[in-house]
N, C-alpha and C positions, 0 to 999 in steps of 0.2 A: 573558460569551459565552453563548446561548442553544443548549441543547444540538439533537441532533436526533433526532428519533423515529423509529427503524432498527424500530420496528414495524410501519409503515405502507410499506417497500419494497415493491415488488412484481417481485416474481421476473424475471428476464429471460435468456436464452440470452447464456452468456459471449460469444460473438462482436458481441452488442449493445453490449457495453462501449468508450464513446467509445476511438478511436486512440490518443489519449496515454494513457490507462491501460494499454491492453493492451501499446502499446509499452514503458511503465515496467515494469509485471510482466515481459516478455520481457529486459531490462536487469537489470534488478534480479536474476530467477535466472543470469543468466548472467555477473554480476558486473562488468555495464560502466556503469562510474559514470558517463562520461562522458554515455552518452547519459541516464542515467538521472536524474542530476543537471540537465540542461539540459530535461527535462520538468516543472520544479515552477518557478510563479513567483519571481521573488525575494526575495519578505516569504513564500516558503511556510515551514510551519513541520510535522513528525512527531513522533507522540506514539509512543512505545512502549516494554514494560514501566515504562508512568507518568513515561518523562520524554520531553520535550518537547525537538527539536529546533530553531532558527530559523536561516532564511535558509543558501544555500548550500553553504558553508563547514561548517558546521555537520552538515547534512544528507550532504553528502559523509564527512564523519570515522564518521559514524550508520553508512552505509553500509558504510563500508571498514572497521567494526570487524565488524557485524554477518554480512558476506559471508568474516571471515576467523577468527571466534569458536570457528562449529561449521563440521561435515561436514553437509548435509540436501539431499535432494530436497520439491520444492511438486509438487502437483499445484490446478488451480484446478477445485474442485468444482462451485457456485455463484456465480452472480452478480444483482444485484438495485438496481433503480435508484428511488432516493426522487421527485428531478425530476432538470429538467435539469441541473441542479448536483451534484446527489449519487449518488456510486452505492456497490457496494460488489462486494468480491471476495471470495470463502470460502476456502480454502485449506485443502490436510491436507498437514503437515510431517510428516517421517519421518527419523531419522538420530542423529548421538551429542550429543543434546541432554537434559538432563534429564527426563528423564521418555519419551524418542526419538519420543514423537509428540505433533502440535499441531495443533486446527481453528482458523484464525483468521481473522479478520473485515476484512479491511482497508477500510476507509473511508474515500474518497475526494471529498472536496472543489472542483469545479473555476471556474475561473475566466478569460476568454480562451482556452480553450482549452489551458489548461495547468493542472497539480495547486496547488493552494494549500495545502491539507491533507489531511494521510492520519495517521490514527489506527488503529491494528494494535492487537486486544483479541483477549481468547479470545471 
């Protein structure tokens, strides 16, 4: 798989970030899997802390451990779009997590109109 060059983003105003993203981010902190599972294709697949989710099921479990692990508040600092396929979201975590705070990179993959991949790094 051919990686992608997140050097070449170019900056854009969070509210530019396609619908389904912003509506996954909104799902996602608010811990509703439902909608936020039925925004990623169905061969999507999440990478984070280095392991790799596939397809629904999968991705839902990601979730519902992830949403019930720690305590944190997201705020989205930045966001930045490669093309029309790629974009990305910044984030600064805050809460009882090791370390209690995290900037991270989520990057987002899209495909039809829906998430195919999303890759979460520092």
């Amino acid at each position: 798989m051919a990686t992608t060059d997140w050097n070449h983003a170019e900056p854009i105003a969070p509210d530019q970030l396609p619908t389904p993203i912003t509506r996954y981010l909104t799902a996602h902190q608010a811990r509703d899997l439902d909608t936020a599972v039925a925004l990623y294709t169905p061969d999507a697949s999440v990478t984070d802390e280095g392991r790799t989710h596939h397809g629904p099921e999968q991705i839902r479990a990601w979730l519902s451990r992830s949403a019930s692990e720690y305590t944190y508040t997201t705020q989205l600092t930045a966001a930045a779009k490669l093309d029309d396929h790629h974009y990305e979201a910044r984030h600064h975590l805050e809460g009882d997590f090791p370390g209690g705070t995290a900037d991270l990179h989520f990057r987002f993959t899209m495909r039809d109109g829906l998430i195919a991949r999303l890759v979460i790094e520092p």
